[in-house]
C-alpha positions as protocol buffer text, in pm:
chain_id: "A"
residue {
  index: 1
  type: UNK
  ca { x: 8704 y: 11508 z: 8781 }
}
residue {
  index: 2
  type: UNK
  ca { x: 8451 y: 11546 z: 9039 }
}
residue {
  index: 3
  type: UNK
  ca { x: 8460 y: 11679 z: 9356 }
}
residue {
  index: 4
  type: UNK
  ca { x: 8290 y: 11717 z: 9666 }
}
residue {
  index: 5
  type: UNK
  ca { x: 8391 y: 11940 z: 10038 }
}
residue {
  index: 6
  type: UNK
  ca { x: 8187 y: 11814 z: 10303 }
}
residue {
  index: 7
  type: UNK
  ca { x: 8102 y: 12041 z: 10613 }
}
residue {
  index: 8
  type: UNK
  ca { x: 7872 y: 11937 z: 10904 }
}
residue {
  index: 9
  type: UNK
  ca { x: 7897 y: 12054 z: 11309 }
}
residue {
  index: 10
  type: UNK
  ca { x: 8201 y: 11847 z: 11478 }
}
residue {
  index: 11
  type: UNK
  ca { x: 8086 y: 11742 z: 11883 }
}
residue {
  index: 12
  type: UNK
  ca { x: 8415 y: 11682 z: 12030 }
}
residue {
  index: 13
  type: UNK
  ca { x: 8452 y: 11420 z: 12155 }
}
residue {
  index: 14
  type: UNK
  ca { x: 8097 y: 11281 z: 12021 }
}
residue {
  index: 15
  type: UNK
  ca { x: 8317 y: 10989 z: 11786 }
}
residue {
  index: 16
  type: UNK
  ca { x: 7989 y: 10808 z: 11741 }
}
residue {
  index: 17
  type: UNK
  ca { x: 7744 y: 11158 z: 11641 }
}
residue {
  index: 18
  type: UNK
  ca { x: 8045 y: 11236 z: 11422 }
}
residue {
  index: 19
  type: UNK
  ca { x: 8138 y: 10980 z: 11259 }
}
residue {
  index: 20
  type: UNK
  ca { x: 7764 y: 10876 z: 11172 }
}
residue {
  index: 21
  type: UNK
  ca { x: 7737 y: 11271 z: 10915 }
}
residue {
  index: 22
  type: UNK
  ca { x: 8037 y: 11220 z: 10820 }
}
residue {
  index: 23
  type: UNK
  ca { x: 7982 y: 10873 z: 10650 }
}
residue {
  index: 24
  type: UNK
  ca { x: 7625 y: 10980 z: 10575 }
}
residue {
  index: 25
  type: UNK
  ca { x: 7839 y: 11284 z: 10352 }
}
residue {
  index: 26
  type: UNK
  ca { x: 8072 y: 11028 z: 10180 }
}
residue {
  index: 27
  type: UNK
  ca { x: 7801 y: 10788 z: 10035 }
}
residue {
  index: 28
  type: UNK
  ca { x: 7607 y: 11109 z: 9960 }
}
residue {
  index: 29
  type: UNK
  ca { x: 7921 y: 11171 z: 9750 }
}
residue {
  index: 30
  type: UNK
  ca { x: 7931 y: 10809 z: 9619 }
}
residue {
  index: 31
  type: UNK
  ca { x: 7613 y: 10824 z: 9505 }
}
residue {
  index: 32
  type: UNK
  ca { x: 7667 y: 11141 z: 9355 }
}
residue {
  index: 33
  type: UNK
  ca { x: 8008 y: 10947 z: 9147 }
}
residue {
  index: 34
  type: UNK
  ca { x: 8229 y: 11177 z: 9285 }
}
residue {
  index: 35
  type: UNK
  ca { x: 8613 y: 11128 z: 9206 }
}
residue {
  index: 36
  type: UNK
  ca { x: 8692 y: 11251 z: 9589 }
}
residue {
  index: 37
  type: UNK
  ca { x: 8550 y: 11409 z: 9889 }
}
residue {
  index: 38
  type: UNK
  ca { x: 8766 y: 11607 z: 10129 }
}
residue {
  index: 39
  type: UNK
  ca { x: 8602 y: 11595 z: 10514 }
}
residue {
  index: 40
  type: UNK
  ca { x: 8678 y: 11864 z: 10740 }
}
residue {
  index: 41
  type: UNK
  ca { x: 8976 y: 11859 z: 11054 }
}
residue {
  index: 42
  type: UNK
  ca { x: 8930 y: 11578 z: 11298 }
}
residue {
  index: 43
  type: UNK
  ca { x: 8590 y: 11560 z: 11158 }
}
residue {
  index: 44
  type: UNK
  ca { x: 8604 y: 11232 z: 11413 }
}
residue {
  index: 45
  type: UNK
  ca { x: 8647 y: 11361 z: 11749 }
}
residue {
  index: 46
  type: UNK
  ca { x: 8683 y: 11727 z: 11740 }
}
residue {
  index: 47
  type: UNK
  ca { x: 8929 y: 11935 z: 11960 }
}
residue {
  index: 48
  type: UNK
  ca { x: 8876 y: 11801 z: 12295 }
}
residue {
  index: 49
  type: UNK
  ca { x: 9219 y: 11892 z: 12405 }
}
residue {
  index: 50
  type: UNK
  ca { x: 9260 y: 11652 z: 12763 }
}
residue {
  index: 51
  type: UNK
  ca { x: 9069 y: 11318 z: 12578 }
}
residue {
  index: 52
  type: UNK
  ca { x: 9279 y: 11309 z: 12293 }
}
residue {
  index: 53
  type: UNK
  ca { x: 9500 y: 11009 z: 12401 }
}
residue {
  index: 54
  type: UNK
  ca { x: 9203 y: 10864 z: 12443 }
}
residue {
  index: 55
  type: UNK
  ca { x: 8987 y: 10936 z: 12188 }
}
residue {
  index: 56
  type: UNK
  ca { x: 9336 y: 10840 z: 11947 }
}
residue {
  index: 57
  type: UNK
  ca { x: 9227 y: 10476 z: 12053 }
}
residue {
  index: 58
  type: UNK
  ca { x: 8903 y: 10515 z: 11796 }
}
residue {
  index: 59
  type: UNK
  ca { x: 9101 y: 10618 z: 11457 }
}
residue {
  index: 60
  type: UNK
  ca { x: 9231 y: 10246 z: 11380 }
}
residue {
  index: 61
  type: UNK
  ca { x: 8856 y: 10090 z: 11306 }
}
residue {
  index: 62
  type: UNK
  ca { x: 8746 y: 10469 z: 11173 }
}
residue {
  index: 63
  type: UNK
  ca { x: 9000 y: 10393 z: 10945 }
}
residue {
  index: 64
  type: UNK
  ca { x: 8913 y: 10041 z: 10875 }
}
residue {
  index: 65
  type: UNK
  ca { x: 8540 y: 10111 z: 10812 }
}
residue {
  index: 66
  type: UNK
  ca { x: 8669 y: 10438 z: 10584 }
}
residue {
  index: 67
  type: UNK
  ca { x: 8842 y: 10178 z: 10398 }
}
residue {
  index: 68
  type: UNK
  ca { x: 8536 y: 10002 z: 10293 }
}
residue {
  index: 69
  type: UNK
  ca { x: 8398 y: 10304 z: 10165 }
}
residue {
  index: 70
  type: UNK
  ca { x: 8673 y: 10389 z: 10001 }
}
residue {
  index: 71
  type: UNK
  ca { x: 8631 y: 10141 z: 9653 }
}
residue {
  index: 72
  type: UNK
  ca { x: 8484 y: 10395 z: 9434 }
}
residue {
  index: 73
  type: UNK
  ca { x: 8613 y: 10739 z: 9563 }
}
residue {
  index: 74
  type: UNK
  ca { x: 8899 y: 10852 z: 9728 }
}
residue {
  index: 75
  type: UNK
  ca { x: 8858 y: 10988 z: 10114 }
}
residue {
  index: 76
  type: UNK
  ca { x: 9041 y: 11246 z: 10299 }
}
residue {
  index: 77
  type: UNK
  ca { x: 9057 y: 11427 z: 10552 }
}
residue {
  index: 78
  type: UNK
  ca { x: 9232 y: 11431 z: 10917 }
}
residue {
  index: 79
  type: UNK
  ca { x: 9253 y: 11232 z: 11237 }
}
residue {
  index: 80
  type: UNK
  ca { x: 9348 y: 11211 z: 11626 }
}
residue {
  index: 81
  type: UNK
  ca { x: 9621 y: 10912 z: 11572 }
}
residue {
  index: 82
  type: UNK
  ca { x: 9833 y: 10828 z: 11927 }
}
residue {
  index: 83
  type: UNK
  ca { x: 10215 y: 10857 z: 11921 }
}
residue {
  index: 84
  type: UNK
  ca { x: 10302 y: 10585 z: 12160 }
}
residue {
  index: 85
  type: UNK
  ca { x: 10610 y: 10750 z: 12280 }
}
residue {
  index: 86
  type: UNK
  ca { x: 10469 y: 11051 z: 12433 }
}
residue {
  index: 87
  type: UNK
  ca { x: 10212 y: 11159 z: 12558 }
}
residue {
  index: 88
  type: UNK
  ca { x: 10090 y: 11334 z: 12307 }
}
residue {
  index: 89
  type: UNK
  ca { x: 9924 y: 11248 z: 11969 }
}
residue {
  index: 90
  type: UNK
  ca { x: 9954 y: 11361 z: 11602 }
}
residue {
  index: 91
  type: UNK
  ca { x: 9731 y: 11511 z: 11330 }
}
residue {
  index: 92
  type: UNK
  ca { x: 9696 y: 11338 z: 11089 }
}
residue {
  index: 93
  type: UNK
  ca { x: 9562 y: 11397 z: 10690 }
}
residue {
  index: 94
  type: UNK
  ca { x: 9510 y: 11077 z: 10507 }
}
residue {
  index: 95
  type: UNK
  ca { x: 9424 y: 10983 z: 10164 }
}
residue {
  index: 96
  type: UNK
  ca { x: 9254 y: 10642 z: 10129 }
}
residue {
  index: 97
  type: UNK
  ca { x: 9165 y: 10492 z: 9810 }
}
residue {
  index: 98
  type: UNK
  ca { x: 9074 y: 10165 z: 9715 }
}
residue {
  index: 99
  type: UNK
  ca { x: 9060 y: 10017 z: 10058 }
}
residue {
  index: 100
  type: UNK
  ca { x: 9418 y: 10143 z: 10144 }
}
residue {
  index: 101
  type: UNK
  ca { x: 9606 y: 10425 z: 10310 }
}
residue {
  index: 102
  type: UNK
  ca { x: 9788 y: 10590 z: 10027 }
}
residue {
  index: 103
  type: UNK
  ca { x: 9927 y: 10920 z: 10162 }
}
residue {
  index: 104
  type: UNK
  ca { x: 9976 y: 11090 z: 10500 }
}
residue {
  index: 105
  type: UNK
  ca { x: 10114 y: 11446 z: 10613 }
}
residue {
  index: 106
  type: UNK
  ca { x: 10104 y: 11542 z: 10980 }
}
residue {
  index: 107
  type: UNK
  ca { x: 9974 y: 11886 z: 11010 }
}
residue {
  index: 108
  type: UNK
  ca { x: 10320 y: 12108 z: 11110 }
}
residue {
  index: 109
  type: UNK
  ca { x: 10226 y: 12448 z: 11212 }
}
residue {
  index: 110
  type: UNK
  ca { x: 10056 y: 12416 z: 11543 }
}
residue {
  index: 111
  type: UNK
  ca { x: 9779 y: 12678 z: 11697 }
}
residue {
  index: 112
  type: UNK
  ca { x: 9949 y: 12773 z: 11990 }
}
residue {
  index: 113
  type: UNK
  ca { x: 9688 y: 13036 z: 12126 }
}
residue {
  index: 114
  type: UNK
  ca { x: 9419 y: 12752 z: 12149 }
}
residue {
  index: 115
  type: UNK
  ca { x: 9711 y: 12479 z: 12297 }
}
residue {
  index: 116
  type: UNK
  ca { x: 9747 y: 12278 z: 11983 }
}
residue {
  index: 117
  type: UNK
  ca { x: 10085 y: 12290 z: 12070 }
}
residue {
  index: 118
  type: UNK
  ca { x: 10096 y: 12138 z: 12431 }
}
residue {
  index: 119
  type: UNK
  ca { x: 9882 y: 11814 z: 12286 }
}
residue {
  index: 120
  type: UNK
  ca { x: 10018 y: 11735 z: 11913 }
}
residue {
  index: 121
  type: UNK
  ca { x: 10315 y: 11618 z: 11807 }
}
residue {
  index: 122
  type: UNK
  ca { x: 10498 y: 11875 z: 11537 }
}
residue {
  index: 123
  type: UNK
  ca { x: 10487 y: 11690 z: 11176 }
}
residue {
  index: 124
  type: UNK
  ca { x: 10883 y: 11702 z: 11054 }
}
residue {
  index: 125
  type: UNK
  ca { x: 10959 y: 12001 z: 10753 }
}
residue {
  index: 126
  type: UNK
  ca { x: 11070 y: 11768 z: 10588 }
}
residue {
  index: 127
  type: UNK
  ca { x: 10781 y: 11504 z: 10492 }
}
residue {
  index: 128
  type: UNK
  ca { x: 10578 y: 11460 z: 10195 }
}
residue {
  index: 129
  type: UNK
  ca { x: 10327 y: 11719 z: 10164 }
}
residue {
  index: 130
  type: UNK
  ca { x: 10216 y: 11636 z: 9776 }
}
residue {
  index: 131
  type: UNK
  ca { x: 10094 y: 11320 z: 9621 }
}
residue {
  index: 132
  type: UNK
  ca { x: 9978 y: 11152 z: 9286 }
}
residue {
  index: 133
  type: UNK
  ca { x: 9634 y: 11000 z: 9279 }
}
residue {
  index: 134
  type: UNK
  ca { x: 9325 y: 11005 z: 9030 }
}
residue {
  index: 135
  type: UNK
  ca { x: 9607 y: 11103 z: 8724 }
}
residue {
  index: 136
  type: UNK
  ca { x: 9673 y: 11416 z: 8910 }
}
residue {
  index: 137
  type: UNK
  ca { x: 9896 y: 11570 z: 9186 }
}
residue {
  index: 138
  type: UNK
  ca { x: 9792 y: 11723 z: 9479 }
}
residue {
  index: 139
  type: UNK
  ca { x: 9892 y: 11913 z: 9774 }
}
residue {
  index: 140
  type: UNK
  ca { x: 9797 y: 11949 z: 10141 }
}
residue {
  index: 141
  type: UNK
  ca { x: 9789 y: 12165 z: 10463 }
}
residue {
  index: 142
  type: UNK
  ca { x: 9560 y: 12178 z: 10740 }
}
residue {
  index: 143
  type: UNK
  ca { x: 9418 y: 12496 z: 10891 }
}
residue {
  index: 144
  type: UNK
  ca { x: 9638 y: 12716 z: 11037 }
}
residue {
  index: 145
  type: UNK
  ca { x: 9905 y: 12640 z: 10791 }
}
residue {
  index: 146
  type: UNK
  ca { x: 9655 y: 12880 z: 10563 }
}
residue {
  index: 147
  type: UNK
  ca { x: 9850 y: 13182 z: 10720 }
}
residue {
  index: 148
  type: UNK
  ca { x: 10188 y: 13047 z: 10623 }
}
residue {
  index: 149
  type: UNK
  ca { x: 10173 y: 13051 z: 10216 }
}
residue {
  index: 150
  type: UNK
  ca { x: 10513 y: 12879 z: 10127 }
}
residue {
  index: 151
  type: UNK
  ca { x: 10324 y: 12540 z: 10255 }
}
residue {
  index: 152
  type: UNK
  ca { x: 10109 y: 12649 z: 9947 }
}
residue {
  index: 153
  type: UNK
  ca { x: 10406 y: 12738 z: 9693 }
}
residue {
  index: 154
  type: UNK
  ca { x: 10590 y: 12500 z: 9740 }
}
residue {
  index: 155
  type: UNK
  ca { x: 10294 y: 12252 z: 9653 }
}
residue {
  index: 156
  type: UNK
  ca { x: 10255 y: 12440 z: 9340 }
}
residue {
  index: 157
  type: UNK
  ca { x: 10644 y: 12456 z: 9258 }
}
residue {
  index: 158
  type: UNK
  ca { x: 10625 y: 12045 z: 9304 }
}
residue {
  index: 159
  type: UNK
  ca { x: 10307 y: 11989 z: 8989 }
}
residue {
  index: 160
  type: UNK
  ca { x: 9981 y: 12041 z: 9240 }
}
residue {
  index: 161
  type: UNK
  ca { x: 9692 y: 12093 z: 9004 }
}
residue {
  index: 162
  type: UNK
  ca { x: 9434 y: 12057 z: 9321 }
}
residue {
  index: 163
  type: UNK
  ca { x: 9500 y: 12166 z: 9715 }
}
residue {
  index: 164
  type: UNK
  ca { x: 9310 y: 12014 z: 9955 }
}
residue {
  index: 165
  type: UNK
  ca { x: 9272 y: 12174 z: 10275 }
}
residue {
  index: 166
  type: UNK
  ca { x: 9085 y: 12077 z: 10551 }
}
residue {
  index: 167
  type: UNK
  ca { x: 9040 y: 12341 z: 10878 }
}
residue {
  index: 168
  type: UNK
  ca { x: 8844 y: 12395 z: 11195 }
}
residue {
  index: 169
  type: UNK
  ca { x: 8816 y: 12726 z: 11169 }
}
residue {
  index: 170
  type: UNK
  ca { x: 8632 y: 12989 z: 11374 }
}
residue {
  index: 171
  type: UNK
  ca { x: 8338 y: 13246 z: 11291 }
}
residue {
  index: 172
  type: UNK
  ca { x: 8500 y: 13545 z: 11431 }
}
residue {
  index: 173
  type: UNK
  ca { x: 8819 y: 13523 z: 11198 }
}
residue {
  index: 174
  type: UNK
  ca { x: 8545 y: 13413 z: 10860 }
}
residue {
  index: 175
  type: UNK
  ca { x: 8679 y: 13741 z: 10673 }
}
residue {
  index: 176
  type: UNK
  ca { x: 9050 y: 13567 z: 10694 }
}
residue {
  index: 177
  type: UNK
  ca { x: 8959 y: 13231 z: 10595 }
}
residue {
  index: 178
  type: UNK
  ca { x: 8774 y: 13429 z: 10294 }
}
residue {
  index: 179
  type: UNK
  ca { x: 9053 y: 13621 z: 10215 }
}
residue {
  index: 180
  type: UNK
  ca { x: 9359 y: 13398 z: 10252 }
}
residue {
  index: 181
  type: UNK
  ca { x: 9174 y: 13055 z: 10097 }
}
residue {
  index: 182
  type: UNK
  ca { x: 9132 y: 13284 z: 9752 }
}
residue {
  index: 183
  type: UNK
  ca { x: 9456 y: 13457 z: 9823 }
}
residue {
  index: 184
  type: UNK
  ca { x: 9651 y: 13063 z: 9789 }
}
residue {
  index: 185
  type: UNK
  ca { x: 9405 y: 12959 z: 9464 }
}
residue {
  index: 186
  type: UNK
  ca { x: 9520 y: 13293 z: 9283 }
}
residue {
  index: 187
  type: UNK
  ca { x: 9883 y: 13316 z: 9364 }
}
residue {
  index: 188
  type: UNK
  ca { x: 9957 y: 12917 z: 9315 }
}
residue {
  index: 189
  type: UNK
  ca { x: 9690 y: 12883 z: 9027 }
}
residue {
  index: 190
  type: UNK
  ca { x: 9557 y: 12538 z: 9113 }
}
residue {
  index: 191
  type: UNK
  ca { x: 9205 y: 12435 z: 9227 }
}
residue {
  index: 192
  type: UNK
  ca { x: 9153 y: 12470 z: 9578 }
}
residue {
  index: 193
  type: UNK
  ca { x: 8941 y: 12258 z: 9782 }
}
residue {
  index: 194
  type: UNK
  ca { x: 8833 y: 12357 z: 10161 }
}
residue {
  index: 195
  type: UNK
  ca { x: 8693 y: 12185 z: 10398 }
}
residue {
  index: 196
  type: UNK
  ca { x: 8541 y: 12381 z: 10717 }
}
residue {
  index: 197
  type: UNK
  ca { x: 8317 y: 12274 z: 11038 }
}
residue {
  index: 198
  type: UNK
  ca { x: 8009 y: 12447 z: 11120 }
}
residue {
  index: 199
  type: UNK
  ca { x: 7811 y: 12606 z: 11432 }
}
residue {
  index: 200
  type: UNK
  ca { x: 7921 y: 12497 z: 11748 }
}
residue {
  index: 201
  type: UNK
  ca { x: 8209 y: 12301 z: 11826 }
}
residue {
  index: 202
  type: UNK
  ca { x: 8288 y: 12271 z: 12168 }
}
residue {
  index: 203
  type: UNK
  ca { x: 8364 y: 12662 z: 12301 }
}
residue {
  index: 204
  type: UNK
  ca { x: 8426 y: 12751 z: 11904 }
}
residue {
  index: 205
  type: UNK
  ca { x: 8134 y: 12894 z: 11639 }
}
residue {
  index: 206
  type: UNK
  ca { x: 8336 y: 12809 z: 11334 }
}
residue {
  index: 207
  type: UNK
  ca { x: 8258 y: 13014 z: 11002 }
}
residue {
  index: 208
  type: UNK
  ca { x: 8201 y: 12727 z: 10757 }
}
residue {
  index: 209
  type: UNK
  ca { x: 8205 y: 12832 z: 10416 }
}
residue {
  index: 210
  type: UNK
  ca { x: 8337 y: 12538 z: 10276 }
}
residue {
  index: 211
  type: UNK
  ca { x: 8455 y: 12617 z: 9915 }
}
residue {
  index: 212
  type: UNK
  ca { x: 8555 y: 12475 z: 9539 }
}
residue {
  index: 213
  type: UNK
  ca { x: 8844 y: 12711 z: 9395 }
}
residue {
  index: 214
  type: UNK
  ca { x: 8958 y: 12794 z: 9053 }
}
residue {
  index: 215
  type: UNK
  ca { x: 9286 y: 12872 z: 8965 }
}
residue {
  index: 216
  type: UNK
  ca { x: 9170 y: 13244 z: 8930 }
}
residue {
  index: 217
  type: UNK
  ca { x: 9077 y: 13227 z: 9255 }
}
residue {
  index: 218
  type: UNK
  ca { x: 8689 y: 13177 z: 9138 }
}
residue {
  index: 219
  type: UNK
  ca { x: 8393 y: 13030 z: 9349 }
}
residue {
  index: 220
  type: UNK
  ca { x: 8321 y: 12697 z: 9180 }
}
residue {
  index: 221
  type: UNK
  ca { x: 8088 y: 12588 z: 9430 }
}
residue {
  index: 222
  type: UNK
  ca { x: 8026 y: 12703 z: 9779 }
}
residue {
  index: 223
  type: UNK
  ca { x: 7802 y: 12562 z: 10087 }
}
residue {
  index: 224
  type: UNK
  ca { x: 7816 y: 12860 z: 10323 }
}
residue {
  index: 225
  type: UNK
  ca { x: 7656 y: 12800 z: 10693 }
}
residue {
  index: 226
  type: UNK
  ca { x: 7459 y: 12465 z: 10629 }
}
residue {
  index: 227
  type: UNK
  ca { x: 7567 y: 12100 z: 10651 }
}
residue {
  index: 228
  type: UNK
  ca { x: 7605 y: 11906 z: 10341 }
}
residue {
  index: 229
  type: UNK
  ca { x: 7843 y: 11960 z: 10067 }
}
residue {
  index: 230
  type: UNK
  ca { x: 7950 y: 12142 z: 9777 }
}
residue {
  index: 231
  type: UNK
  ca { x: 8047 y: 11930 z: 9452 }
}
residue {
  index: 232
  type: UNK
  ca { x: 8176 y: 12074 z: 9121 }
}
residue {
  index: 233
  type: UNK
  ca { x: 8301 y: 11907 z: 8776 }
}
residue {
  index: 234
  type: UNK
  ca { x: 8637 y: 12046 z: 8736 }
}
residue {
  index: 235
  type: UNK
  ca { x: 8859 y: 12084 z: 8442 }
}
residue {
  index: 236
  type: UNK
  ca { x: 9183 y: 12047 z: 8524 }
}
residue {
  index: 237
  type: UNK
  ca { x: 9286 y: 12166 z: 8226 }
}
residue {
  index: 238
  type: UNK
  ca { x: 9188 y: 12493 z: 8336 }
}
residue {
  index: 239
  type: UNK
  ca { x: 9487 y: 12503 z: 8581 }
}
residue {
  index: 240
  type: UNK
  ca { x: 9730 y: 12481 z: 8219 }
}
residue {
  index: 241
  type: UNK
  ca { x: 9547 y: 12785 z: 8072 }
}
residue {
  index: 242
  type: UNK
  ca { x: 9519 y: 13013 z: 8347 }
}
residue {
  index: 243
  type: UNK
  ca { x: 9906 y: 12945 z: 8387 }
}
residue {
  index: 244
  type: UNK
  ca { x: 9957 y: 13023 z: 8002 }
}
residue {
  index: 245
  type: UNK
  ca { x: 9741 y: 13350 z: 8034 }
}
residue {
  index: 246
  type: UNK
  ca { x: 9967 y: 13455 z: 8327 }
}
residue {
  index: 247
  type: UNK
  ca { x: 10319 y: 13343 z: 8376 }
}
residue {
  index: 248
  type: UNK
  ca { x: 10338 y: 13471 z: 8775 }
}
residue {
  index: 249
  type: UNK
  ca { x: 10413 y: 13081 z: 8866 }
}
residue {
  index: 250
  type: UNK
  ca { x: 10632 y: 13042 z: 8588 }
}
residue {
  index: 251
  type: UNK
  ca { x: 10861 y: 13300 z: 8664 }
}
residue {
  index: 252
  type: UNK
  ca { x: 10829 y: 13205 z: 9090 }
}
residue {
  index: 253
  type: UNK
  ca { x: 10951 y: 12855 z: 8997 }
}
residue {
  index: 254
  type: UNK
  ca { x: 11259 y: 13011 z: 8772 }
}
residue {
  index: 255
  type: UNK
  ca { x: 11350 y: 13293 z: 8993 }
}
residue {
  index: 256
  type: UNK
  ca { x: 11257 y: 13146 z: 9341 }
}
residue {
  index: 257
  type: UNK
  ca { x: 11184 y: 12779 z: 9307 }
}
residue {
  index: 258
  type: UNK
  ca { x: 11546 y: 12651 z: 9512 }
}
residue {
  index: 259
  type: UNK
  ca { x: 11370 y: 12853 z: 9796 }
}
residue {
  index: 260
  type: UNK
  ca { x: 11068 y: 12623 z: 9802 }
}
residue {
  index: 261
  type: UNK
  ca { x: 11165 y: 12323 z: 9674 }
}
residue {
  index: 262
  type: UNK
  ca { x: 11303 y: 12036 z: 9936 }
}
C-alpha cells in the first residue's frame, strides 16, 4: 500500500487559499498512485474560532468536489461541519472513497486552553473510531487526543494495522508531538500516519513534521518544515512480524483488552 501525509500552511478562514494546496496535494498524490492521502485538521478553514458557523456553510460542496477526486484514492482528513441544533459545530474526520463518504468520527477530546471547547460539539465515547477500507483496518484520532493513549489502544485492541492522525499542532510543544506520535506507533505496533500544518496559522506557528510510522516506531518517511508531502510503500505485513518478535500487544489484549474494548 501506498501512502502519502500532506502538510501545507492552513489561513483560517482563507476556504478558497486552502482548499486550492490542499487539492493541488491530493492529485500530487494521484499522480503519484497512492492508495490514500491523509490531509491535515480543518485543512479547509483553519481555527477561526467566532466564523465557524459560518465557515461550516462551505464543507457540503468541499465535500462534493473531494468526492470527485476521490475515484482512485481514498481522502481523509477533517472538517468544520454545522450542528443545526446549537450553536456550535462539530469536527469532523472523514474517509471518502470512491465518490462516497465511508467513515466519520467526531474528534472527542476538546483543547480547552485554546476554546475548542466553547465552539465544538463533544463527539459521543461511544462512536466508531476504526474502520475497514483498502483490505485493511484502521484507526483514528485527531490532535489533542495524541495525549490520551487509550484512543490509540483501543484502536489496536479492535485489528488497526494503520492510524491516521491528523493535528494542528503548535511549534513550541514540537518535542511532544515528536515524542508522543512514536510513543503510540511503538506501544500499539501499527503504522502511524500524521498529518501536521505548517508556519503560521492564524496566532499559532505550528511544528509540522508530518510523519510515516513503523510499527517499531521507525521514520518511514518524514517532510519536516516544508509544504508538500511525505509518501512511503508500506508493508503491512510488517505490523504481523513486529507483533510476533514482541508479544507486548498480545499480552495487553489478554490481560487488559475488556478495559479498552467497547
Amino acid at each position: 500500500m501506498k501512502v502519502a501525509v500532506g502538510q501545507f500552511q492552513i489561513v483560517p478562514g482563507d476556504v478558497e487559499k486552502n482548499f486550492k494546496k490542499g487539492t493541488e496535494l491530493i492529485k500530487e498524490a494521484i499522480d503519484e498512485d497512492c492508495d490514500l492521502v491523509l490531509l491535515p485538521e480543518v485543512w479547509t478553514t483553519g481555527f477561526l474560532f467566532k466564523k465557524l458557523k459560518d465557515l461550516s456553510k462551505t464543507t457540503p460542496p468541499i465535500l462534493d468536489e473531494i468526492k470527485k477526486l476521490s475515484k482512485d484514492i481514498m481522502i481523509c482528513g477533517t472538517y468544520v461541519v454545522d450542528n443545526p441544533t446549537s450553536d456550535k459545530v462539530f469536527n469532523i474526520f472523514y474517509t471518502i472513497l470512491d465518490g462516497k463518504i465511508v467513515f466519520s468520527y467526531k474528534k472527542t477530546m476538546l483543547f480547552g486552553l485554546t476554546g475548542e471547547d466553547k465552539y465544538f460539539e463533544r463527539g459521543d465515547l461511544d462512536q466508531n473510531y476504526t474502520f475497514n477500507a483498502l483490505g485493511t483496518t484502521f484507526g483514528v484520532s485527531v490532535c489533542y487526543e495524541l495525549r490520551f493513549p487509550e484512543f490509540f489502544r483501543r484502536a489496536s485492541f479492535k485489528g488497526a494495522l494503520i492510524h491516521l492522525h491528523p493535528a494542528i499542532w503548535p511549534e513550541n510543544r514540537l518535542d511532544h508531538w515528536l515524542t508522543l506520535t512514536r510513543a503510540r506507533a511503538i506501544e500499539n505496533q501499527f503504522f502511524l500516519l500524521t498529518s501536521n500544518g505548517v508556519r503560521l496559522s492564524g496566532k499559532w506557528e505550528l511544528c509540522g513534521h508530518s510523519t510515516i510510522y513503523d510499527p517499531w516506531g521507525e521514520v518511514e518517511n518524514r517532510i519536516e518544515t516544508n509544504e508538500g508531502l511525505a509518501i512511503k510503500k508500506i508493508n503491512l505485513e510488517k505490523t504481523n512480524e513486529v507483533r510476533k518478535k514482541l508479544t507486548s500487544l498480545k499480552d495487553s489484549v489478554e490481560f487488559l483488552g475488556d478495559l479498552y474494548i467497547r
